[in-house]
C-alpha positions in Angstrom: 13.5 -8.8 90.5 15.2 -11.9 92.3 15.8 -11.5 96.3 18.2 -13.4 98.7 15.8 -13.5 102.1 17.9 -12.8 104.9 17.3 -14.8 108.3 15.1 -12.6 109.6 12.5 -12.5 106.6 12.6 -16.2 106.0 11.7 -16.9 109.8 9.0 -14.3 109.2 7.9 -15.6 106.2 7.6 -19.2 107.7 5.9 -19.1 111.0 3.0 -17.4 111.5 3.5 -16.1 114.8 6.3 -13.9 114.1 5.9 -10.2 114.7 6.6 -9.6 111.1 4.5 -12.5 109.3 1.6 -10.2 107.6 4.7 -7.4 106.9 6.6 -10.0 105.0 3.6 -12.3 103.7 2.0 -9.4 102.5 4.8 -8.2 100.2 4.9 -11.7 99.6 1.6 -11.5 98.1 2.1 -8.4 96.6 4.9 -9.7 94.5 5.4 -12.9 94.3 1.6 -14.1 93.2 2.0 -11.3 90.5 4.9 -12.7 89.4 7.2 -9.5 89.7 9.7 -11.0 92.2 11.4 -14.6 92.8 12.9 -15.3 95.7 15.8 -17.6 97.3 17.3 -19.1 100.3 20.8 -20.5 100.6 22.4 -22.3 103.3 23.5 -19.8 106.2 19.3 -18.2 106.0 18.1 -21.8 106.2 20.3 -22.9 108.6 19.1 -19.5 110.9 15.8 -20.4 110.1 16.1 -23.7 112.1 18.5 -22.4 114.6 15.9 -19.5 115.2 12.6 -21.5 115.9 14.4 -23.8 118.1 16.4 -21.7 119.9 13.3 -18.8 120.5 10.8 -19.9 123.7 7.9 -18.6 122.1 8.6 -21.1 119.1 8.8 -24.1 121.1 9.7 -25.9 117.9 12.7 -29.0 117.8 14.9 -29.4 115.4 12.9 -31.6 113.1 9.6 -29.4 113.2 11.4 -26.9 112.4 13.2 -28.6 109.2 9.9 -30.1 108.5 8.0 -26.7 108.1 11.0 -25.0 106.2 10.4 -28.3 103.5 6.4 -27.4 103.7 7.6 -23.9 102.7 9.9 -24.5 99.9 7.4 -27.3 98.4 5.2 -23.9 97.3 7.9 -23.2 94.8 7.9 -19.7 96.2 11.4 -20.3 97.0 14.6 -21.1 94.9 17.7 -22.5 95.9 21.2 -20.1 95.8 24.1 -22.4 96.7 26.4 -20.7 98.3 30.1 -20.7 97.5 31.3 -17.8 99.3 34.8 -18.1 101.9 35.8 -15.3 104.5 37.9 -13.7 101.5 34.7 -12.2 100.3 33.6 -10.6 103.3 32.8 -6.8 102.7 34.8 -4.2 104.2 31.7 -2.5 105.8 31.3 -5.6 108.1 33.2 -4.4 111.6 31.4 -6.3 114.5 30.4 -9.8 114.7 26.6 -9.1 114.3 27.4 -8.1 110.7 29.2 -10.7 109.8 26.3 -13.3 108.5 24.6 -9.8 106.8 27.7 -9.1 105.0 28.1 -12.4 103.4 24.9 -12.5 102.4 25.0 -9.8 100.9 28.1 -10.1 98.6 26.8 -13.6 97.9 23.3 -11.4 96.7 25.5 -9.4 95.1 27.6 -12.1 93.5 24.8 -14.4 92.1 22.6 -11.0 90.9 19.9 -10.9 93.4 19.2 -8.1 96.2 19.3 -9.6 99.9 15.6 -8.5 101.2 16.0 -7.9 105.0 13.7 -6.2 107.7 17.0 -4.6 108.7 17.9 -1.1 108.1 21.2 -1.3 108.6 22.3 -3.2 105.5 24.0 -1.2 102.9 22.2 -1.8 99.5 19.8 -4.4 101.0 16.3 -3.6 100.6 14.2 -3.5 103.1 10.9 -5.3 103.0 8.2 -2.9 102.9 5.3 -2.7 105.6 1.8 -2.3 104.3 1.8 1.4 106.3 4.5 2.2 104.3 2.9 1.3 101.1 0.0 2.9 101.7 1.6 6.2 102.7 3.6 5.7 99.2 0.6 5.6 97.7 -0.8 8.8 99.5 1.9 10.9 98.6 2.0 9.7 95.2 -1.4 10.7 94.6 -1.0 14.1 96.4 1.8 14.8 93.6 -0.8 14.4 91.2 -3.5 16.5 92.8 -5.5 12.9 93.7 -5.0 11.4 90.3 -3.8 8.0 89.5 -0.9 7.9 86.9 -1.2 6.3 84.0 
């Protein structure tokens, strides 16, 4: 599977201090390293991702050190590039306020270029939400209660 990050999980993703690092790092592990998912940036998610850490107190970070980690993080070849030719025209009709402007075109550009946009949200239609590790591991449990304990094979 190939995934579009959304702001949110790239910033996540990036700086270890974020509320959601080990939530999004550990899926990163999960999949990535296994080699089951690739994932992408494009402009607009690393454009936020600067915006973000410079604009957040808690990030303290300028414009440059925030560039400067984004580079360190896309030099682990985790992340491929999805240029982005998208205009207004292609905006999706769900998108009615402006805080779902910037989720809808990413996800019609996901859509367009055949990835998923992977998002912490839960209010992106057909997004998928990055898993937590709870909500693995209660996955797993009820999966193996199904089975009466048994692993499938």
């Amino acid at each position: 599977m190939r995934y579009l990050l959304d702001v949110n999980a790239l910033v996540a993703l990036g700086f270890l201090q974020h509320e959601f690092h080990e939530r999004v790092a550990g899926w990163v592990r999960r999949s990535v390293v296994k080699g089951t998912v690739e994932l992408a940036t494009c402009s607009i998610t690393e454009l936020g991702f600067v915006r973000i850490l410079v604009q957040a107190p808690q990030c303290g970070l300028t414009v440059s050190q925030a560039r400067d980690l984004l580079l360190r993080l896309k030099a682990t070849r985790i992340l491929k590039f999805i240029p982005d030719d998208h205009d207004i025209s292609r905006l999706p009709a769900w998108v009615k306020t402006a805080k779902q402007t910037t989720d809808g075109h990413l996800a019609q550009l996901a859509k367009a270029k055949g990835v998923i946009l992977a998002t912490l949200d839960r209010r992106i239609p057909r997004a998928f939400q990055i898993p937590s590790g709870q909500m693995i591991l209660e996955s797993a449990g009820s999966a193996r209660a199904r089975t009466g304990g048994r692993r499938g094979r």
